[in-house]
C-alpha positions as CSV (number, residue, x, y, z in Angstrom):
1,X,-17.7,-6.3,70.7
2,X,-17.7,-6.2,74.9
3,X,-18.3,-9.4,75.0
4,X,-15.4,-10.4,72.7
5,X,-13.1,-8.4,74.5
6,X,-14.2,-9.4,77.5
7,X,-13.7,-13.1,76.3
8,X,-10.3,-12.4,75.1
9,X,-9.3,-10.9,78.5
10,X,-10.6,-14.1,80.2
11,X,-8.5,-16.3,78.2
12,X,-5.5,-14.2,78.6
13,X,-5.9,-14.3,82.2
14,X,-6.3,-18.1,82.3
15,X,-3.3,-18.8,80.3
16,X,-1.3,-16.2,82.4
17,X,-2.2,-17.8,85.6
18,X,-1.2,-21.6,83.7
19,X,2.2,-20.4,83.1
20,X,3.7,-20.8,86.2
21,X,1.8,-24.0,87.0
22,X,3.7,-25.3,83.7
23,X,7.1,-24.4,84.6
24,X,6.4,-25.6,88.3
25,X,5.2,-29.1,86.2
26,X,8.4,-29.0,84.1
27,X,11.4,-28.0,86.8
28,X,9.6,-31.3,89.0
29,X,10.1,-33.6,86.2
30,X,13.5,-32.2,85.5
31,X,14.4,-32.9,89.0
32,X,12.9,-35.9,88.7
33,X,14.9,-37.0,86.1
34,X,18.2,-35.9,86.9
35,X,17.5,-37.4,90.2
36,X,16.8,-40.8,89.0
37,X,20.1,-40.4,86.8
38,X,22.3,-40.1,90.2
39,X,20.5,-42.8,91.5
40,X,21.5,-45.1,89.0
41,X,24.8,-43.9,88.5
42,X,25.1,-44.2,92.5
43,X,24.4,-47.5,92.3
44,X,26.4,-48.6,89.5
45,X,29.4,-46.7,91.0
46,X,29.1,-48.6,94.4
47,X,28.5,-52.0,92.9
48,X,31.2,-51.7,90.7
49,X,33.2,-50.9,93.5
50,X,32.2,-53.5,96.1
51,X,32.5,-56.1,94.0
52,X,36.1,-55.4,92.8
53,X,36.9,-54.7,96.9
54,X,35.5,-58.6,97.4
55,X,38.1,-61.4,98.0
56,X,38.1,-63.7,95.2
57,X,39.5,-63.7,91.8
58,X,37.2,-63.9,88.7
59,X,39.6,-65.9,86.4
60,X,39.9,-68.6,89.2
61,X,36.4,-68.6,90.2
62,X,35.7,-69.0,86.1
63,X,38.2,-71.9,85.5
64,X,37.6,-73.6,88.2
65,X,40.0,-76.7,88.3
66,X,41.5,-75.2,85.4
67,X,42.8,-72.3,87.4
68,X,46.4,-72.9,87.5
69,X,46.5,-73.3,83.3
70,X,48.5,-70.5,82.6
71,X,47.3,-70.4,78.6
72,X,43.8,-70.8,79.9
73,X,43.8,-67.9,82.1
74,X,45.7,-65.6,79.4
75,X,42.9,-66.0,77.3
76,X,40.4,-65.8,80.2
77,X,41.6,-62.5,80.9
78,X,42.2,-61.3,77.4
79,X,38.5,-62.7,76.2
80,X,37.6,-60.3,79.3
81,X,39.2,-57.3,79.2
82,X,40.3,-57.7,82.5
83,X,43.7,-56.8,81.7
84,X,42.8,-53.0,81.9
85,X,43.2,-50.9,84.7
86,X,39.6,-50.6,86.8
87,X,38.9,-46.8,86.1
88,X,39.0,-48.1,82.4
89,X,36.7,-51.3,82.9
90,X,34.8,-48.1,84.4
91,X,34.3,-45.6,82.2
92,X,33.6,-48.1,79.4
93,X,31.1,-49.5,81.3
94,X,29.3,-46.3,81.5
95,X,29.9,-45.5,78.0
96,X,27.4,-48.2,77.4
97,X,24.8,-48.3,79.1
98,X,23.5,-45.1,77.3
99,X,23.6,-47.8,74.2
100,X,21.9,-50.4,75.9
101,X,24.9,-52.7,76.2
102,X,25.7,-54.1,79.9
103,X,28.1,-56.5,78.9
104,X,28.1,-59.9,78.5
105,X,28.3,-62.5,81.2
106,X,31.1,-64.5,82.3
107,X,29.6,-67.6,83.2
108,X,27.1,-67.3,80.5
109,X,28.6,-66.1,77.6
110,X,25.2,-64.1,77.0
111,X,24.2,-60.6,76.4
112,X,23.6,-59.4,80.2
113,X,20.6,-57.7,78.7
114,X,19.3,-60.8,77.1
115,X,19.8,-62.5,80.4
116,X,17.8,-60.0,82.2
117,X,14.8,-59.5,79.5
118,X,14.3,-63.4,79.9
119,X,14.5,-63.1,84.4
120,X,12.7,-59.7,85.2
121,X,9.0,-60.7,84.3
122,X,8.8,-63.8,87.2
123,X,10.7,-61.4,89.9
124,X,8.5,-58.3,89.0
125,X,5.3,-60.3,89.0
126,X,6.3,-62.0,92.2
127,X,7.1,-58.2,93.8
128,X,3.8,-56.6,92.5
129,X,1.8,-59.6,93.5
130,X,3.0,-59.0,96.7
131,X,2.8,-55.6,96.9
132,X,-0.6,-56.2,96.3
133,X,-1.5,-58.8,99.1
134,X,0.1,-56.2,101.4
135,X,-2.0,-53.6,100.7
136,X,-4.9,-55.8,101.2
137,X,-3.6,-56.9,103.9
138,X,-3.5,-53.5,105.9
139,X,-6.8,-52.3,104.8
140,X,-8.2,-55.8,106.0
141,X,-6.8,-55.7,109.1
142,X,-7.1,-51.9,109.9
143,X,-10.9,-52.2,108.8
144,X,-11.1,-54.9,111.2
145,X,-9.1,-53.8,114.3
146,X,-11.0,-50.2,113.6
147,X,-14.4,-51.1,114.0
148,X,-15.9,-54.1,115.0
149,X,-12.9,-56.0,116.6
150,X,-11.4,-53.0,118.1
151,X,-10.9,-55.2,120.9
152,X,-8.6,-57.5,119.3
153,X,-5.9,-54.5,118.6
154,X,-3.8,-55.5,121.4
155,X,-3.3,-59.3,119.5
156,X,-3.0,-58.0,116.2
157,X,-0.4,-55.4,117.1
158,X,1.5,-58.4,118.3
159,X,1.3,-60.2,115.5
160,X,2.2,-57.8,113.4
161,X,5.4,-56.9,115.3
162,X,6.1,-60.4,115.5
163,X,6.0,-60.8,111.0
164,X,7.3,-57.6,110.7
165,X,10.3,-58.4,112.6
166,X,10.5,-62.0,111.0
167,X,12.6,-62.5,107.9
168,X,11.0,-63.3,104.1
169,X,13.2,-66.0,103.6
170,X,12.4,-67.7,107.1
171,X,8.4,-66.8,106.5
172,X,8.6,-68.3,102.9
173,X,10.1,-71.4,104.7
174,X,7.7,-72.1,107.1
175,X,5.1,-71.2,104.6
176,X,6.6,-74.2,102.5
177,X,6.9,-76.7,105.3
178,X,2.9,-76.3,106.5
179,X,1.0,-75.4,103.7
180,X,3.1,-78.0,101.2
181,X,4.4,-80.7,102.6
182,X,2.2,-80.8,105.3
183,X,-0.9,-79.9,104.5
184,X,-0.2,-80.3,100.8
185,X,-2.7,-77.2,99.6
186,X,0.5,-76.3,97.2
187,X,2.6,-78.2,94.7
188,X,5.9,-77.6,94.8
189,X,6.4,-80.1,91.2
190,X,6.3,-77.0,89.0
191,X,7.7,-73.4,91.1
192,X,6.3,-71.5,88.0
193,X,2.7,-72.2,87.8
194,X,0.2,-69.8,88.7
195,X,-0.9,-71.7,92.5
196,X,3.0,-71.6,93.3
197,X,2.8,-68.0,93.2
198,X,0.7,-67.7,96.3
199,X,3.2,-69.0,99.0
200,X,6.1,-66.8,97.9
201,X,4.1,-63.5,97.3
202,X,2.3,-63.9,101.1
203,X,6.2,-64.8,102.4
204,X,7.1,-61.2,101.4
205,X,3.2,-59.6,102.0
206,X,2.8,-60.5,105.4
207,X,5.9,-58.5,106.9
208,X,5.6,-55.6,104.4
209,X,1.2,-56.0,105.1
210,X,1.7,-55.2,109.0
211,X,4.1,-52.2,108.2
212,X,1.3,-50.4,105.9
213,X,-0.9,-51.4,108.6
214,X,0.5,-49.5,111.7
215,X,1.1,-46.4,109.2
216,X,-3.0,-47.0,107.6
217,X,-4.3,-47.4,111.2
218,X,-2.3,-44.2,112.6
219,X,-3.3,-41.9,109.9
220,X,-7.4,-43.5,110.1
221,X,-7.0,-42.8,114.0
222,X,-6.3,-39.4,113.9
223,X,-8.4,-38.8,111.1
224,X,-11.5,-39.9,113.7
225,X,-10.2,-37.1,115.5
226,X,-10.7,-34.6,112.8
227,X,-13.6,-31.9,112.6
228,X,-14.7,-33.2,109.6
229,X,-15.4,-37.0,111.4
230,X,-17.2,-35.3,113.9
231,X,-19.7,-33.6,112.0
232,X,-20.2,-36.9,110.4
233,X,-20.9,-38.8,113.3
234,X,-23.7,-36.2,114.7
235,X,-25.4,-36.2,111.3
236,X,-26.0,-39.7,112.4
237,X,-23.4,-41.8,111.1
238,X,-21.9,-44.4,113.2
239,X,-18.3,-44.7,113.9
240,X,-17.2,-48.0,111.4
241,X,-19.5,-45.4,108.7
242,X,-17.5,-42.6,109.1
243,X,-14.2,-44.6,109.8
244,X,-14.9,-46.7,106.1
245,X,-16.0,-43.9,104.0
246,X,-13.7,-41.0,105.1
247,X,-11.2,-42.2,108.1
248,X,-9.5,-44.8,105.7
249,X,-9.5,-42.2,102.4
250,X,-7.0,-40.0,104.7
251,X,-5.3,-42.3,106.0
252,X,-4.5,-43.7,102.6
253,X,-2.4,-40.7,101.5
254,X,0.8,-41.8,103.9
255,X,0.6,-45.1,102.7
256,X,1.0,-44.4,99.4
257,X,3.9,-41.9,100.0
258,X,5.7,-45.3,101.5
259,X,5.0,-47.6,98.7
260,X,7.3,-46.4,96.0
261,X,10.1,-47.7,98.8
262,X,8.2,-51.1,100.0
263,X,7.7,-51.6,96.2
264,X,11.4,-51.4,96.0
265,X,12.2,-53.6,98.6
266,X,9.8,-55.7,97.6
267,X,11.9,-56.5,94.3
268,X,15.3,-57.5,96.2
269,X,12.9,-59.8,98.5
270,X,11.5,-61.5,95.7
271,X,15.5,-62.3,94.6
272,X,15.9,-63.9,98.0
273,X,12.4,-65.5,98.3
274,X,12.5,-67.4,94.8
275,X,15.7,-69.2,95.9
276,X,13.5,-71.0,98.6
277,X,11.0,-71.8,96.4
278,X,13.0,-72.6,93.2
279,X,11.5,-70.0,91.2
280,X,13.0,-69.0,88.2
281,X,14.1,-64.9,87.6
282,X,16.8,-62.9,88.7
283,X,17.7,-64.8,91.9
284,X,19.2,-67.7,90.0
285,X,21.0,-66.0,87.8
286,X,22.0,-63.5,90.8
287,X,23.1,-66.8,93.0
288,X,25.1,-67.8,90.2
289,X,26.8,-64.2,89.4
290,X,27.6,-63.8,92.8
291,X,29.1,-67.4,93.1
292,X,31.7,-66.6,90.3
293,X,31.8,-63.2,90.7
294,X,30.5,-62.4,87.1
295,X,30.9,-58.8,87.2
296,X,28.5,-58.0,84.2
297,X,25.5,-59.6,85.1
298,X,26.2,-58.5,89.2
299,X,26.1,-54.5,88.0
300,X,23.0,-55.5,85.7
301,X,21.2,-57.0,88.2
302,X,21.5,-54.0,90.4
303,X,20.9,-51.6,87.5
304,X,17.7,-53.4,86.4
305,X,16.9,-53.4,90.2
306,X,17.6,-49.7,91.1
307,X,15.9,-48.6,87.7
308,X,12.6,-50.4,88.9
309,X,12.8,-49.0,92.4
310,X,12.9,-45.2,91.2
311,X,10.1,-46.2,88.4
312,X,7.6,-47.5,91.1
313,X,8.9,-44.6,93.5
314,X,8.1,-41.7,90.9
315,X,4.7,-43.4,90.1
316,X,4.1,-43.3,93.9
317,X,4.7,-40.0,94.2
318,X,2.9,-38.8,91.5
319,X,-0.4,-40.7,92.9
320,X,0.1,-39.1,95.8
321,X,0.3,-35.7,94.1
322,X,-2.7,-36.2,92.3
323,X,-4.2,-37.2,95.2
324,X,-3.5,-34.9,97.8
325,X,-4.0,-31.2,97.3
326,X,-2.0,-30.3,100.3
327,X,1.0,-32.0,99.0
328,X,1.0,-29.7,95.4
329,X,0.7,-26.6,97.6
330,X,3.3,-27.6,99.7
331,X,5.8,-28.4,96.6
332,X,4.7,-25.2,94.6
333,X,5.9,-23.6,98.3
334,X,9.0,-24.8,98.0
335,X,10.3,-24.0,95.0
């Protein structure tokens, strides 16, 4: 009977002390939410604005020679709904994207949404692939200028400000004029096959790679400095030892705090980076919305866009959570 009771008190106890952990879990995904709402709205709002502050008119830009047909342009604009005042175009805008409905293109005369479905999967497989080369990147060169060739830090350092500094589009051209038509290790006949991917994903790895790696380095460097590395190295473990199996695990942490916004980046490089190397995905069909000002498909794009970045940025953060102790204390602190 003690022993039940005893039991029963245990339990009680446990799911007592759970409680608040719970409602700490559920208020951060709230906030979460609602934050990646304003975000979007945010970006929707601006777009929508910019774009209508531009100099150009749509109906021209769409009819082309045919812009001074006054029966052609009636229709254009009627066909449209550009007749309405803006803060109408505006709210109906928002009234559907709850429904999935983003318009339909102007130069296309598509679904935006079908548009997009058909674009996203070459731009986000060009942005991950890169992310991914840049985090190999920095762990290959911190490993490197960390340990063995500590001596070479000075060059690499240099290097590295030197990419970081240099444009995507400028690293994916040079890329393109030595590696294939010079040296001809790439084709450049088809843009989409798996071999083409390699030049475009190291054009945006290399700049975002030596970023990680000045943050990856810092954080391994002062973790050598750390009690902890200390007692390591006089239980006889030598310094690339202790900096591989425990300098580079804490130095990891701020890295992955960053990537939720490099990941981000990443995706409005790869719109810029595929026009160089004729890729197919949301920079053609960006080029060409921009070109006639195709207001639908403009405030898709960026929707699509700002929707990944706060996806990959709330996956970030909750790695980092999960990884990091000291970060859960410090949020269940706050609130």
């Amino acid at each position: 009977m003690d022993h039940f009771v005893l039991h029963n008190t245990r339990q009680v106890a446990a799911e007592t002390a759970a409680a608040p952990r719970r409602a700490h879990l559920a208020k951060l995904v709230l906030y979460r939410i609602l934050g990646a709402l304003f975000v979007l709205w945010a970006a929707t709002t601006l777009t929508f604005l910019a774009v209508h502050a531009t100099p150009g008119d749509t109906v021209s830009l769409l009819l082309g020679e045919n812009r001074d047909d006054p029966v052609l342009r009636a229709r254009t604009i009627e066909r449209w709904g550009l007749d309405h005042p803006l803060w109408y175009q505006y709210l109906v805008y928002l009234a559907r994207i709850p429904t999935g409905d983003l318009g339909t293109s102007y130069s296309f005369s598509r679904p935006v949404t079908s548009l997009l479905a058909e674009s996203i999967g070459p731009t986000l497989q060009l942005a991950f692939s890169a992310a991914i080369g840049a985090v190999l990147i920095a762990y290959l060169l911190t490993a490197l200028t960390s340990t063995r060739f500590r001596r070479l830090r000075p060059i690499s350092q240099v290097v590295e400000l030197i990419l970081l500094s240099a444009p995507a589009f400028w690293l994916g051209i040079v890329l393109l004029l030595v590696f294939s038509f010079k040296l001809g290790w790439f084709s450049i006949v088809d843009p989409d096959s798996p071999s083409a991917l390699v030049l475009p994903a190291l054009s945006l790895a290399l700049p975002i790679g030596c970023y990680l790696t000045q943050i990856l380095r810092d954080g391994a460097d002062r973790a050598m400095e750390q009690p902890f590395s200390l007692t390591s190295r006089s239980r006889g473990l030598s310094a690339p030892q202790v900096h591989t199996r425990h300098a580079l695990k804490h130095g990891t942490v701020p890295v992955i705090t960053v990537l939720g916004l490099v990941i981000g980046s990443l995706i409005g490089g790869a719109v810029v980076v595929e026009q160089v190397f004729g890729r197919s995905g949301l920079g053609q069909i960006a080029v060409q919305a921009v070109t006639v000002k195709d207001i639908p498909l403009i405030l898709g794009i960026t929707l699509v866009a700002t929707a990944a970045f706060v996806a990959a940025s709330t996956a970030v953060d909750i790695i980092a959570l999960a990884i990091d102790p000291r970060l859960r204390t410090a949020r269940a602190s706050r609130s």
